[in-house]
C-alpha positions in Angstrom: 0.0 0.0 0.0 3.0 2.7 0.7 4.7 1.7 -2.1 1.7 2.1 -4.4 0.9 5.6 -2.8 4.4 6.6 -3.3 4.3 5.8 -6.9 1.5 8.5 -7.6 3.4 11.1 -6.2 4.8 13.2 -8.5 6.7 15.4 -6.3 9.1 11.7 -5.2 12.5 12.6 -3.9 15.3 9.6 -5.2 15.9 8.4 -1.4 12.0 8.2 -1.8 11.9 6.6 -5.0 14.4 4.1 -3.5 12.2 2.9 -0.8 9.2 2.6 -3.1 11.3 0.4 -5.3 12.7 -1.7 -2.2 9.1 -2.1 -0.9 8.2 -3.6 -3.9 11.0 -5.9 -4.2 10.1 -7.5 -1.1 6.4 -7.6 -0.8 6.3 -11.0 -2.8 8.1 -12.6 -0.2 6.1 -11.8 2.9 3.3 -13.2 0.7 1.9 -15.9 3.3 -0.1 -19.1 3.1 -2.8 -21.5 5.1 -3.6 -24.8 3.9 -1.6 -24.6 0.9 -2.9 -21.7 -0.8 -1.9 -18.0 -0.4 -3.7 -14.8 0.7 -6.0 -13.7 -2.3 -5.0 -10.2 -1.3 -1.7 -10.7 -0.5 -1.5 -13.0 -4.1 -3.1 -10.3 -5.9 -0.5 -7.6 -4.8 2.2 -9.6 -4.9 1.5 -9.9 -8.8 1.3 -6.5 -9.1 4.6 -6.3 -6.9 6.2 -8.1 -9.3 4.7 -6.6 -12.7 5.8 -3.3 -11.6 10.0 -4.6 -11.1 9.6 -6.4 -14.7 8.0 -3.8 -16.1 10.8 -0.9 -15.8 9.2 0.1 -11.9 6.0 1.2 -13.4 2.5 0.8 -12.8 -0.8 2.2 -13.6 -2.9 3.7 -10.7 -2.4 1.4 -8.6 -4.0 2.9 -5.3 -7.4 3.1 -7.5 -7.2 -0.3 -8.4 -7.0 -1.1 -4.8 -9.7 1.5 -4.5 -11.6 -1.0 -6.3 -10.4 -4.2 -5.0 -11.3 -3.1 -1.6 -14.6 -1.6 -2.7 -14.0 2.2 -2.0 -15.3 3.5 -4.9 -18.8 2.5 -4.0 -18.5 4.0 -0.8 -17.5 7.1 -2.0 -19.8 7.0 -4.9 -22.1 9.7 -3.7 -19.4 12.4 -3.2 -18.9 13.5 -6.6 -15.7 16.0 -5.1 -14.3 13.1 -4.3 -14.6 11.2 -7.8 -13.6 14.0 -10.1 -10.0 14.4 -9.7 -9.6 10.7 -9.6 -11.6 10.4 -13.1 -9.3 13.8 -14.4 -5.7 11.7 -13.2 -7.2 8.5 -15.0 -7.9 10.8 -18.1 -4.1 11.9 -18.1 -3.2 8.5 -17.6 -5.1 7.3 -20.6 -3.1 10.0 -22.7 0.1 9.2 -21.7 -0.5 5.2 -22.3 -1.6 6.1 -25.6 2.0 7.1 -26.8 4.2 4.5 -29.0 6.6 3.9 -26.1 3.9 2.4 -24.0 2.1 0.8 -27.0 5.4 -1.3 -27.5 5.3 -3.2 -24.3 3.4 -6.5 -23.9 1.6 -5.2 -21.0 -0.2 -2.2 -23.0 -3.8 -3.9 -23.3 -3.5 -4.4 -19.6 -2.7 -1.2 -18.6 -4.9 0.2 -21.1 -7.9 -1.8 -20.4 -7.6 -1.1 -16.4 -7.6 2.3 -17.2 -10.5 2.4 -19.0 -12.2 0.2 -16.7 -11.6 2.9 -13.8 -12.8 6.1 -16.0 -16.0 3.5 -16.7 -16.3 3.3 -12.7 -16.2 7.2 -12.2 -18.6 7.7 -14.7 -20.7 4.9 -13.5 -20.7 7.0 -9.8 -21.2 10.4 -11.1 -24.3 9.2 -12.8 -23.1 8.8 -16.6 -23.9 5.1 -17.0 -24.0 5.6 -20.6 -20.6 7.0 -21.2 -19.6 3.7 -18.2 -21.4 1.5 -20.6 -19.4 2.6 -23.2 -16.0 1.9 -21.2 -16.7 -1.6 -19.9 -17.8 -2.1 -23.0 -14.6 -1.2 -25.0 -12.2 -3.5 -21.8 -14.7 -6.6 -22.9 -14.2 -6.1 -26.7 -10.4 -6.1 -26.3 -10.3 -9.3 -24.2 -8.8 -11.4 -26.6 -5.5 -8.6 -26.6 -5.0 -8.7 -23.1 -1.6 -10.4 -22.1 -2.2 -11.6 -18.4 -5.0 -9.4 -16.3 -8.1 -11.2 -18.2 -9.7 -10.9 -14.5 -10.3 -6.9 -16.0 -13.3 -8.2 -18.0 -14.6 -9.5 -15.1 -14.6 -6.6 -13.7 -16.2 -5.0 -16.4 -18.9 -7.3 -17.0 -19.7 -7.6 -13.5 -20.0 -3.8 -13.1 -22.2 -3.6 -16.5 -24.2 -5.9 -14.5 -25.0 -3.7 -11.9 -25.9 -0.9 -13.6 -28.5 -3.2 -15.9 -29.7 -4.4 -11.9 -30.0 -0.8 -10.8 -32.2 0.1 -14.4 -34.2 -3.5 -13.5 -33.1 -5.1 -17.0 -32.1 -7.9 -15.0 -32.3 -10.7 -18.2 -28.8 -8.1 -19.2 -27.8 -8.4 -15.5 -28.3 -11.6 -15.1 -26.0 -12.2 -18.1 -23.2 -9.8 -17.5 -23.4 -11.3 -13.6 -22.9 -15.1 -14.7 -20.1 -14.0 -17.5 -18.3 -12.4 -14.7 -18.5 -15.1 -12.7 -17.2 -17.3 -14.9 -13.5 -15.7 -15.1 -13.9 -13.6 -11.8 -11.4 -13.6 -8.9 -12.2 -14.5 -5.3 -11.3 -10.8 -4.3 -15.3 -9.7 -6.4 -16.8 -13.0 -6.0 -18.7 -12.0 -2.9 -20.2 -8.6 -5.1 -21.3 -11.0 -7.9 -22.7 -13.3 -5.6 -25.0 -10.9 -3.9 -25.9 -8.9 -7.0 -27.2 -12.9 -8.1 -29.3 -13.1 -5.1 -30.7 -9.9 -4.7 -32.2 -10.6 -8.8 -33.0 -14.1 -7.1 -35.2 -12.4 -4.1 -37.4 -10.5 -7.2 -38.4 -13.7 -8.6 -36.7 -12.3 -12.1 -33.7 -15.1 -11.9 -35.9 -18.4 -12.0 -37.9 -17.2 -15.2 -34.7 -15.9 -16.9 -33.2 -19.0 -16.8 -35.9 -21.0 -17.6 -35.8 -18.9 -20.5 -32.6 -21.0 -21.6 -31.1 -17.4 -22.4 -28.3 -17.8 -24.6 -24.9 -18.1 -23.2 -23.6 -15.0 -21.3 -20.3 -14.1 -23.3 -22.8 -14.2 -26.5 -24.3 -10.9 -26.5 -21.1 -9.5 -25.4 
């Protein structure tokens, strides 16, 4: 978490720059395990620990994706003073990822795609859930370029599957929920799970699926 805050400061002095990159060279190892399986948390970091030393000590926003991870954005969603500046650093970001330098590396999609994902979740909590739409939408058609964080669709489909449960098109919801599912982490499994059963509680699921809808990735 320091190292990632550290990383979007732009005012970094080198003995601070130092640290960041020392943190971040041993946050893989303090990754811990029970029962043979590590910490989804920790694992998920520990990635991202790892991505940033292999990938010349850079990341992209990395405290907002942990914003995300750990739910934040929805519990700031209703403070719009809050969301703004985050969605006008993710804009910048987008620019600067959109050079031929970053276009080069095998991690562009990735970054690109996470990007997008985050302006799609500002606009989503400042009430544009069009112009979201449009973002999830564009993370989901690039899928297929993405070099390792496929979990990003995920993310997308699931949150396109909110906002179709907030609007009460829940045969969409239901299908973005179940695609998401599918390739989802255990870090959002809980959110898709209870998006599932509050449709379930309306009476909506049960007549969707009898339905035999076709199968959730298709309309995507």
């Amino acid at each position: 978490m320091k190292a990632c805050a550290m990383f979007m400061c732009n005012d970094q002095t080198e003995d601070e720059r130092n640290e960041m990159v020392d943190l971040m060279r041993v946050a893989p190892k303090y990754l811990q395990e029970f029962i043979g399986r590590a910490i989804p948390v920790e694992k998920y970091f520990s990635v991202r620990a790892k991505r940033f030393l292999e990938h010349n000590y850079f990341l992209v926003l990395p405290c907002y994706e942990i914003m995300y991870v750990w739910n934040t954005f929805y519990i700031i969603r209703a403070e719009n003073k809050l969301i703004e500046p985050i969605l006008e650093r993710i804009e910048q970001t987008i620019l600067q990822l959109d050079r031929e330098s970053c276009k080069a590396s095998e991690w562009f999609w990735d970054s690109y795609c996470l990007a997008i994902f985050l302006k799609g979740l500002c606009l989503q909590y400042t009430g544009k859930t069009e112009q979201a739409e449009q973002m999830f939408y564009e993370v989901i058609s690039n899928e297929a370029n993405i070099y390792e964080d496929s979990h990003i669709v995920s993310f997308a489909q699931m949150q396109l599957g909110l906002i179709y449960k907030e609007n009460l098109n829940y045969e969409k919801a239901v299908q973005c929920l179940i695609a998401a599912r599918s390739k989802s982490i255990f870090l959002t499994e809980f959110r898709i799970h209870s998006a599932i059963e509050e449709i379930k509680s309306t009476g909506y699921y049960n007549k969707i699926m009898e339905k035999n809808v076709s199968s959730p990735n298709d309309f995507m």
